[in-house]
LUMKEDO-711553 format. One record per residue (C-alpha): x, y, z. Coordinates in steps of 0.1 Angstrom, whole numbers, plus 5000, padded with zeros to 4 digits. Layout:
// residues N
XYZ ...
//
This chain:
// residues 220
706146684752 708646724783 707246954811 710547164820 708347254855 708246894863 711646884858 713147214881 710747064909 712746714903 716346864904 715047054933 713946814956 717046584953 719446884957 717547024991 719246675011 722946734996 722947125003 721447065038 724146815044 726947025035 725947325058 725747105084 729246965076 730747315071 728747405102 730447145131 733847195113 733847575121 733047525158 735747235158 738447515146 737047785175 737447555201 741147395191 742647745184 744047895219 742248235228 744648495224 745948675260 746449055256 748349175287 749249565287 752149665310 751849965328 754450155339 755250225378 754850575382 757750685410 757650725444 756951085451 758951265475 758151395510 758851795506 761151895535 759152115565 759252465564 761452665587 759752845615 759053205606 761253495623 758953615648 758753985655 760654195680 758354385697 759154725696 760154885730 757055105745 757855535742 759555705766 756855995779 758356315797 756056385825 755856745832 755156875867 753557245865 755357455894 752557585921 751957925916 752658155939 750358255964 748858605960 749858855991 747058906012 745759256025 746759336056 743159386078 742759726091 742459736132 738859806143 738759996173 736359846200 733560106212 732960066250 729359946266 726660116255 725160256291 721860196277 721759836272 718859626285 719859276303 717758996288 715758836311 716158456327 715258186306 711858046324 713257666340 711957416315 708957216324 708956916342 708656586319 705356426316 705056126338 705355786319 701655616316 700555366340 701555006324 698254826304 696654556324 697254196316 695354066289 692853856308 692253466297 690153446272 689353036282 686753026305 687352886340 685452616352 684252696385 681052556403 677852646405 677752756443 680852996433 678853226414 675753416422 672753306399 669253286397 667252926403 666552786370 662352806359 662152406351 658152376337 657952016335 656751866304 653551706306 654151436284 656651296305 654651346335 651951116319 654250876307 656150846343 659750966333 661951106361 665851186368 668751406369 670451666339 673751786347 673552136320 677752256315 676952646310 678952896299 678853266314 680253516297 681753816315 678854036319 676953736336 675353616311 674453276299 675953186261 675652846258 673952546275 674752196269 673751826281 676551736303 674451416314 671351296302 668551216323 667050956299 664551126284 665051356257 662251616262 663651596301 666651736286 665451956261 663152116291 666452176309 668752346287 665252596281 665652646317 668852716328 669052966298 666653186313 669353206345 670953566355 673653586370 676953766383 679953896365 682353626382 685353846396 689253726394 692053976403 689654226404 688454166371 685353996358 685953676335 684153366319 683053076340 681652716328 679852566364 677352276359 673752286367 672152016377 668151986375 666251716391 663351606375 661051426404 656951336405 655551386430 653751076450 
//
């Protein structure tokens, strides 16, 4: 018996090669045709619009006359006339009256005060340095320190005081040193227990700075 399925898948499989081959054929021949045909150009032509034209300047504008200013009358008023004055009545002068008291004399005016005496010159207010034998002072109480008796020490401090214009001692200080230290401190105790005199100058008593000198000495 024939098998019609057999035969479609026969006819089918030997057709598939001659259909492939023809759209393959029909394929390369359309390609062929594109590229031997020209492309067509398309050119549109536009038109050239004109030139425009320049519009002409306008002419200036009439400027305006200024109007001329008013004429203003300017009225003087007349013066007025002046009023008549009344004549003044005469006034008859009465003679002296025989009873009239004389003021007395103005007393003379005192004499003017007499101008103050002028203030005295300030006075120097920097001390003077003077020395000691130009003022009047008492001898310094030196107590001699016993320390420095045991231990030998001797010499010389030169105190620079400074008296004050009452004649009194203000300040002591080591001018020169003796070489000992408690010497010196013994010193300035000393000479700080001084009185003295106001130190006159121009009749007037001022600040003096005289040196002091106190010898410090053991006895053999």
């Amino acid at each position: 018996m024939f098998d019609q399925r057999f035969f479609k898948i026969t006819v089918a499989v030997l057709l598939f090669p001659a259909g492939l081959l023809y759209l393959i054929q029909s394929g390369l021949e359309r390609k062929m045709t594109e590229a031997v045909i020209a492309p067509e150009i398309i050119a549109r032509i536009i038109p050239m619009e004109p030139p425009q034209q320049q519009k002409a300047p306008e002419p200036p504008k009439p400027q305006k006359t200024p109007e001329p200013p008013k004429q203003v009358k300017v009225v003087t008023p007349r013066p007025a006339p002046p009023k008549p004055q009344p004549t003044p009545e005469p006034v008859a002068s009465l003679p002296p009256s025989p009873t009239a008291i004389e003021a007395p004399p103005a007393p003379p005016a005192p004499p003017a005060p007499a101008e103050p005496p002028a203030p005295p010159p300030p006075a120097n207010t920097a001390p003077r340095a003077v020395g000691i034998d130009e003022i009047e002072c008492s001898r310094p109480q030196a107590v001699y320190p016993r320390q420095s008796q045991r231990m030998g020490e001797s010499g010389t401090t030169i105190v620079n005081l400074t008296i004050d214009d009452k004649g009194k001692v203000v300040k002591a200080v080591v001018k020169k040193s003796s070489g000992s230290s408690r010497l010196d401190d013994a010193a300035v105790e000393a000479v700080k227990g001084m009185r003295c005199k106001p130190f006159m100058q121009n009749g007037r008593a001022i600040a003096v700075t005289p040196d002091q000198p106190i010898v410090w000495q053991l006895a053999n």
